[in-house]
C-alpha positions in Angstrom: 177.8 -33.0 177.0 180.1 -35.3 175.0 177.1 -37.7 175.0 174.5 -35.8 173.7 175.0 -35.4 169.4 175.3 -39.1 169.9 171.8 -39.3 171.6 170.3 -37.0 169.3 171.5 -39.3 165.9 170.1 -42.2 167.7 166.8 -40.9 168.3 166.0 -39.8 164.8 167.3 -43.1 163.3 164.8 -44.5 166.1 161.8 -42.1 165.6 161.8 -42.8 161.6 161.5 -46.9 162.7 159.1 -46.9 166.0 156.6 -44.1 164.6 155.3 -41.3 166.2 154.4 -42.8 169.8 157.9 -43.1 170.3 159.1 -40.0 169.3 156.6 -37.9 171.4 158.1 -40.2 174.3 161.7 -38.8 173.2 160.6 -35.2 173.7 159.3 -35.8 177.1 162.8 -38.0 177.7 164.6 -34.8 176.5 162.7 -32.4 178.2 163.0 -33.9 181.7 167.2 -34.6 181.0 167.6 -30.7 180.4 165.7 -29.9 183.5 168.0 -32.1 185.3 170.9 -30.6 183.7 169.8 -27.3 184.7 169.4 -28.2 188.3 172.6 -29.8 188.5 174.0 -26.5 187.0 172.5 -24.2 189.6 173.7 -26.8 192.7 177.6 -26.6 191.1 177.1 -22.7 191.3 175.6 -22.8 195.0 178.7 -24.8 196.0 181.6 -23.5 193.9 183.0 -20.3 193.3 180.9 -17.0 193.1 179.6 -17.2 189.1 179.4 -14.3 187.2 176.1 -14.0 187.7 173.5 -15.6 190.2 169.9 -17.3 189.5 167.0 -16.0 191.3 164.7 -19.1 193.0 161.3 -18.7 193.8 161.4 -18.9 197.5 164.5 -16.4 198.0 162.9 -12.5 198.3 166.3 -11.7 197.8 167.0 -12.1 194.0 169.6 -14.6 194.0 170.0 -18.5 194.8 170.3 -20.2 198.3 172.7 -22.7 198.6 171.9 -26.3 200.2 171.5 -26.3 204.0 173.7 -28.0 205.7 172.3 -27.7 209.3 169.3 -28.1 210.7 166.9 -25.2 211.9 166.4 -26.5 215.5 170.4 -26.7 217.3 173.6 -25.0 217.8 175.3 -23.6 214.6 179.0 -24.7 213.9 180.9 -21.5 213.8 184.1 -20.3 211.1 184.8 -23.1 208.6 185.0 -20.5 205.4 187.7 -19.2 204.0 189.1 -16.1 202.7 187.6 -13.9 199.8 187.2 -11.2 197.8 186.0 -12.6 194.9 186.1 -11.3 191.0 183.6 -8.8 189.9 179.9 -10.4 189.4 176.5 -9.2 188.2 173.4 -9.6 189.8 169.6 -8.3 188.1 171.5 -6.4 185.5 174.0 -4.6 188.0 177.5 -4.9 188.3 179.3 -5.5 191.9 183.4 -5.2 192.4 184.6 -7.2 195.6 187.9 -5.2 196.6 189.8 -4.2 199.8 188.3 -0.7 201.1 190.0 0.0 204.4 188.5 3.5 204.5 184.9 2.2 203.9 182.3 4.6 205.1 178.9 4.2 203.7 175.6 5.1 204.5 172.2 3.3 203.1 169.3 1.1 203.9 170.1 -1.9 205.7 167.3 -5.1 205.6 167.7 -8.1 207.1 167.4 -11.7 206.3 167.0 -15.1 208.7 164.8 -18.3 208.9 165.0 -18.9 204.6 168.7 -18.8 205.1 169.7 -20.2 208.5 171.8 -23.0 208.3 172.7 -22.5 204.9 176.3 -21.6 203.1 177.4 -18.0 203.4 179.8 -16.9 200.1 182.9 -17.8 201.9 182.2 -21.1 203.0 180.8 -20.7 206.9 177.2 -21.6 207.9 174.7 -18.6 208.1 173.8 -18.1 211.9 170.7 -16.0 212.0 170.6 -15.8 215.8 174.7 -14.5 215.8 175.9 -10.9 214.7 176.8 -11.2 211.4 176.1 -9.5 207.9 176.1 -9.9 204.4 177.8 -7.1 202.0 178.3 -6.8 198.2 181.4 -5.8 197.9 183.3 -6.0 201.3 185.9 -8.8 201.4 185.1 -12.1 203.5 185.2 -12.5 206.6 185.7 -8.9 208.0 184.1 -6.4 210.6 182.1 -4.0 209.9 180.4 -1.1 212.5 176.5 -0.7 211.7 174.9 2.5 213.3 171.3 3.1 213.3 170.8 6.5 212.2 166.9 6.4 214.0 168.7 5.4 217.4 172.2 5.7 217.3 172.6 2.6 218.3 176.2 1.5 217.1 177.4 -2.8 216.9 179.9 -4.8 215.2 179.2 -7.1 213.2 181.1 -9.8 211.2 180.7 -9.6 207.6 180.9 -13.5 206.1 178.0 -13.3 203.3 177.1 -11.4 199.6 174.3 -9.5 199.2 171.8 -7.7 199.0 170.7 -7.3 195.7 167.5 -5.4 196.2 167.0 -1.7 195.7 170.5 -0.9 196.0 170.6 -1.5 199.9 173.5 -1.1 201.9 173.9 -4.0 203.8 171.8 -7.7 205.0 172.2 -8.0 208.6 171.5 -11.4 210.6 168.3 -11.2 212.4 170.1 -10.8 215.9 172.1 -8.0 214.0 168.6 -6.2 213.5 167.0 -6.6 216.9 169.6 -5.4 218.9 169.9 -2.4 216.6 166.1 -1.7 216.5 165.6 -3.0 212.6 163.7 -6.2 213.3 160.3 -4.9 213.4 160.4 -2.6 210.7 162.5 -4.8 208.0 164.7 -1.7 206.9 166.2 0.9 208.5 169.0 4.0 207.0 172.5 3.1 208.8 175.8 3.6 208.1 178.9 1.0 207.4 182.7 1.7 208.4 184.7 -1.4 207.5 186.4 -2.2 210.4 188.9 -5.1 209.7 189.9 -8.2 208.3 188.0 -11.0 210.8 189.5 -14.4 211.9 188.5 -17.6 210.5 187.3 -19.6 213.3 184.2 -17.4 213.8 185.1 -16.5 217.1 182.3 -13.7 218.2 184.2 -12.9 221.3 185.0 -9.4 220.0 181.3 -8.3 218.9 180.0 -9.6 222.3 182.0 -7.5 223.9 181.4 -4.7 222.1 177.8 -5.1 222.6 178.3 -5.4 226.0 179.8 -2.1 225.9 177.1 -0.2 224.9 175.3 1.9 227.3 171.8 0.7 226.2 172.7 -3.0 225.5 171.3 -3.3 229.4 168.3 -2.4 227.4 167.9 -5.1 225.2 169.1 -8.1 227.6 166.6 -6.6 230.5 163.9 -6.5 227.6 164.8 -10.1 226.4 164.5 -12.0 229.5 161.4 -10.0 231.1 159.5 -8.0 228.7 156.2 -7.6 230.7 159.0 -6.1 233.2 160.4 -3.6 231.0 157.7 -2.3 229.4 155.8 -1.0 232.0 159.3 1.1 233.3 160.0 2.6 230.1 156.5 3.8 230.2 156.4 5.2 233.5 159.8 7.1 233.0 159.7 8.3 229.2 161.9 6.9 226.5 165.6 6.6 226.9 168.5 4.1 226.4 168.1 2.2 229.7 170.3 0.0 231.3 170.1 -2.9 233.7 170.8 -0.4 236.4 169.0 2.2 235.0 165.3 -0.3 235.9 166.5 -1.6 239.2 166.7 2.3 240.1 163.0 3.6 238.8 161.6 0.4 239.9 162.8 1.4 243.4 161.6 5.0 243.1 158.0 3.9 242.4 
């Protein structure tokens, strides 16, 4: 910045002595060092504290900018590492978003979910976005915290641990992680209407000991780890025996009925 009036006298004493050649060179010269500006601008706002308002990028669906990743695709994902936040007001696409503490939160909307474009990426407060753990992104919620996600299709109910912003796109809810959506029945269908109860401020070393368990503790996660491991298994059982929330026991007793 402080060099630039200087480069701009320089180049019209220049242009009135080398001729026009040289001059349609300096446009190109110019062009090129404001497009690198620009870049430079967006990676500072990808790193830094939240801006006031965020940059949409032609590969995000999502209307706002990735930040750099940081870990590769393939491989375990470091977990914590962020920091505490709320955040100052922002604006995203025209819309205005308040960050602020909500213990009674209680919200229902349209939950999506986001995953390969993002893994290994920055989250808001600092941590690396795991798509394969059960985590969320919120507008407004502070970072990190918990938050229970129900399915209102299902009922299915997990926690998850809120560490990211977003989303921004027709005023949806909440963003959950990929593994989020499976195991609450959203992958396949991209969106799904749930509802959000904040549920606490979370720790900062990432420690996923308390959503596991509370997975673990529903009565149809049998369901989904039975399903995982042996689909052509489970499949055929839920046929024979109708629909239900099954669990690990649940097969090992209608497969002994047949």
């Amino acid at each position: 910045m402080c060099g630039s009036g200087g480069g701009r006298a320089l180049s019209a004493h220049a242009g009135g002595f080398l001729g026009p050649e040289w001059e349609r060179r300096r446009i190109w010269a110019s062009r090129l060092l404001l497009l690198s500006i620009a870049a430079g601008l967006a990676g500072c706002a990808s790193t830094g504290a939240a801006p006031q308002t965020s940059v949409a990028f032609p590969e995000s669906k999502w209307g706002v900018s990735a930040s750099p990743r940081v870990a590769a695709v393939e491989g375990p994902i470091r977990k914590g590492g962020g920091i505490h936040k709320l955040g100052q007001p922002y604006q995203v696409a025209g819309r205005w978003y308040v960050p602020r503490h909500q213990p009674g939160y209680d919200r229902a909307g349209i939950a999506s979910w986001y995953g390969a474009d993002f893994h290994g990426r920055r989250t808001s407060n600092g941590e690396i976005y795991d798509m394969n753990a059960l985590t969320a992104a919120h507008p407004t919620l502070p970072l990190p915290s918990y938050a229970y996600v129900s399915n209102a299709a299902n009922g299915r109910t997990i926690l998850v641990r809120v560490n990211d912003r977003g989303p921004y796109v027709a005023n949806r809810e909440i963003d959950l992680s990929r593994a989020s959506a499976r195991v609450l029945g959203l992958e396949r269908g991209g969106t799904g209407r749930v509802r959000v109860r904040y549920a606490g401020p979370a720790p900062l070393d990432g420690n996923d000991r308390r959503e596991r368990q509370f997975l673990a503790g529903r009565p149809w996660s049998g369901t989904e780890r039975v399903a995982a491991a042996a689909p052509e298994f489970a499949a055929p059982v839920a046929r024979a025996f109708g629909p239900r929330d099954w669990s690990a026991a649940d097969y090992r007793a209608a497969l002994a009925s047949r």
